[in-house]
N, C-alpha and C positions, 0 to 999 in steps of 0.2 A: 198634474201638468208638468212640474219639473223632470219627475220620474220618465214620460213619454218625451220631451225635449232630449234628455240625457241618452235615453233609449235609441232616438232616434241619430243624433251624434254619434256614438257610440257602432252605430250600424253604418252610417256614411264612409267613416276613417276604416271601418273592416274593409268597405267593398269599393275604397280607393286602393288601400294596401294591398289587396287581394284581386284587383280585375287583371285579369288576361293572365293570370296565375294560375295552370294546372296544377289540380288538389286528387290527393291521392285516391284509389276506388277503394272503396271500404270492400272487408269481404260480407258475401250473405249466407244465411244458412250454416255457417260452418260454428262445429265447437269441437274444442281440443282439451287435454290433460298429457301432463307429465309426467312419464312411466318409471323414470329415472333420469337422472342426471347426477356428473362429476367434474370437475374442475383437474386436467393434470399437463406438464410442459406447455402452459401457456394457450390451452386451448376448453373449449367448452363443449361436453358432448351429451346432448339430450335426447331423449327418448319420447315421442311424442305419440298418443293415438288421436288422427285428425279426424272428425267424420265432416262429411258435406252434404248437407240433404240437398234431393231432388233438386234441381235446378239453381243448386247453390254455387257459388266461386270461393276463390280464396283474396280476390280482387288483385289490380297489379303490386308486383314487388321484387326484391331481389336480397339475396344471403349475399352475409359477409364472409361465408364459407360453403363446403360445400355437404350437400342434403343427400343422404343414402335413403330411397324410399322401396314398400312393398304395400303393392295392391292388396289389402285382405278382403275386402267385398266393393263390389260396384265397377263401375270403369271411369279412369279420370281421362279427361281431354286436358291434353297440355297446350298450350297456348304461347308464341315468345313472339318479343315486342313488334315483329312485321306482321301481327296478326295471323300466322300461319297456325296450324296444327303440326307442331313437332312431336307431338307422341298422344298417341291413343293406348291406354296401359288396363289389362284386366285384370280379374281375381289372379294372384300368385305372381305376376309382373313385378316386376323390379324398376325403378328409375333412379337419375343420380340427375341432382340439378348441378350446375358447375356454380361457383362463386363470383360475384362483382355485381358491380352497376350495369354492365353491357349485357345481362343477362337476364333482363326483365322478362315476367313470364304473368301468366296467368294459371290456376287449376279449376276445371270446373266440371260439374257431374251432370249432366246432359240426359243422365235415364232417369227411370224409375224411381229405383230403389237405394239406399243410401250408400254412398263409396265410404269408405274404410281405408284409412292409410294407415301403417307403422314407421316413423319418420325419425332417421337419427340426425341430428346435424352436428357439424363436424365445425366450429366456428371459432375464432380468436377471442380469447378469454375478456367476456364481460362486454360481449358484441350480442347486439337484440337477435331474437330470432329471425325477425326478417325486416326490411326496411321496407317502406310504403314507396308506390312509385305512381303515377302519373296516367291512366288508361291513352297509349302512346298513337291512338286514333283510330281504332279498332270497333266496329259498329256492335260490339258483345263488350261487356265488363264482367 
């Protein structure tokens, strides 16, 4: 009984602190590994293979720097924050996301068969790979 009291408290003060609070979209479908990574003048640069299955995103977000990418298999739909499609990218395709908060975006693989990016970012030493952002009212996540 305490335990469900507590429980129940506990869940009241989340969902006071938390109403009308847009919470980040998680991504789905997607895994990654780190191909390499160095640390030099104050900057951080990683090497990443992302994949994103079928119908997977990367959920909303935005770098503290900016992301050099290449298509290796699949095709990504780009997404930024007006809900638009700013780049449709296939196998061999190149992309570059720019850096900041005003750059909210989405990626997400809309075919078949699984997208494949090689993804280097270019980011101020000891800054996350990407920051979580908000789905900014766009009828897809």
């Amino acid at each position: 009984m305490r335990r469900a009291l507590v429980s129940s408290f506990l869940a009241a003060v989340l969902l006071a602190a938390g109403g009308g609070v847009a919470t980040a979209t998680p991504a789905s479908g997607v895994t990654a590994r780190i191909l390499w990574q160095f640390t030099a003048a104050g900057k951080d640069y990683v090497l990443r293979e992302i994949t994103v299955a079928p119908g997977g995103s990367t959920g909303w977000h935005f770098h503290d720097g900016t992301l050099y990418g290449a298509v290796r298999a699949g095709t990504l739909t780009h997404n930024a924050s007006d809900c638009s499609i700013d780049g449709i990218y296939h196998t061999g395709d190149a992309i570059t996301e720019p850096s900041g908060a005003d750059h909210v975006h989405i990626g997400r693989n809309l075919g078949t068969a699984p997208l494949v990016l090689d993804v280097l970012y270019v980011l101020p030493a000891g800054s996350p790979l990407a920051q979580d952002a908000p789905n900014p009212g766009c009828a897809f996540q």
